[in-house]
C-alpha positions in Angstrom: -49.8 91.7 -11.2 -46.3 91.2 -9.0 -43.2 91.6 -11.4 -40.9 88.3 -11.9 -38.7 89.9 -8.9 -41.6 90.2 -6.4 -42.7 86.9 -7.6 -39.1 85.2 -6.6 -39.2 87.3 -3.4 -41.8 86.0 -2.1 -41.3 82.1 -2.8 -37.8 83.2 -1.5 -39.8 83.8 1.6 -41.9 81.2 1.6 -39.2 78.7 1.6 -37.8 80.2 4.7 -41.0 80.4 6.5 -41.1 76.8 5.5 -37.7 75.8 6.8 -37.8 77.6 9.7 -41.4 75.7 10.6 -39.7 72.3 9.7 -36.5 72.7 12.0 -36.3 70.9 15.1 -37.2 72.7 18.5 -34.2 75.1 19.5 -32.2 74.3 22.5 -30.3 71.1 23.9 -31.4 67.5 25.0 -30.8 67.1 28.1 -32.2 63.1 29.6 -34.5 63.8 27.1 -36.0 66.2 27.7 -35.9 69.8 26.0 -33.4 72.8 28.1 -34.1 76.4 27.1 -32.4 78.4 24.5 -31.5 81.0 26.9 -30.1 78.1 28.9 -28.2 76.8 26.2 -26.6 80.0 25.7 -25.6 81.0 29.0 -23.8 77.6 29.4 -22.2 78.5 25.8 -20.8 81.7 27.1 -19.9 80.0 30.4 -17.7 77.4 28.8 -16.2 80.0 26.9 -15.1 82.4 30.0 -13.8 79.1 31.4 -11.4 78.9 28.5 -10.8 82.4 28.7 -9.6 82.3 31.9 -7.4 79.0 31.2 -5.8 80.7 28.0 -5.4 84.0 30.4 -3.9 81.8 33.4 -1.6 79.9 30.5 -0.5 83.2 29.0 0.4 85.0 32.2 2.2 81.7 33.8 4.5 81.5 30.5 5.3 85.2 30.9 6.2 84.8 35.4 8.4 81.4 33.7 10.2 83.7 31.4 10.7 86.3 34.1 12.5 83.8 36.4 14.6 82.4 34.2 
């Protein structure tokens, strides 16, 4: 017999395995059709280095402005 904690454990687990199966496919649409989750990552991380490098650019430009007044 599984004590009351084992017993809430598992539906615990249950439920996840059951949300998990009921969530829509990973990844971005993309003209309807379905793009990779390793796709969808990489251009995450590469819009991120592209704001990166804008806040960098920003941040350094302010500082040569400072310098040159």
């Amino acid at each position: 017999m599984a004590t009351e904690k084992e017993e809430l454990s598992l539906m615990s687990r249950i439920r996840e395995i059951f949300e998990t199966l009921t969530r829509g496919p990973l990844g971005a649409s993309a003209d309807g059709g379905r793009i990779g989750v390793g796709l969808t990552a990489a251009m995450a991380r590469a819009e991120q280095g592209l704001s990166a490098e804008v806040e960098t650019y920003l941040r350094n430009s302010k500082k040569a402005d400072a310098k040159t007044v």
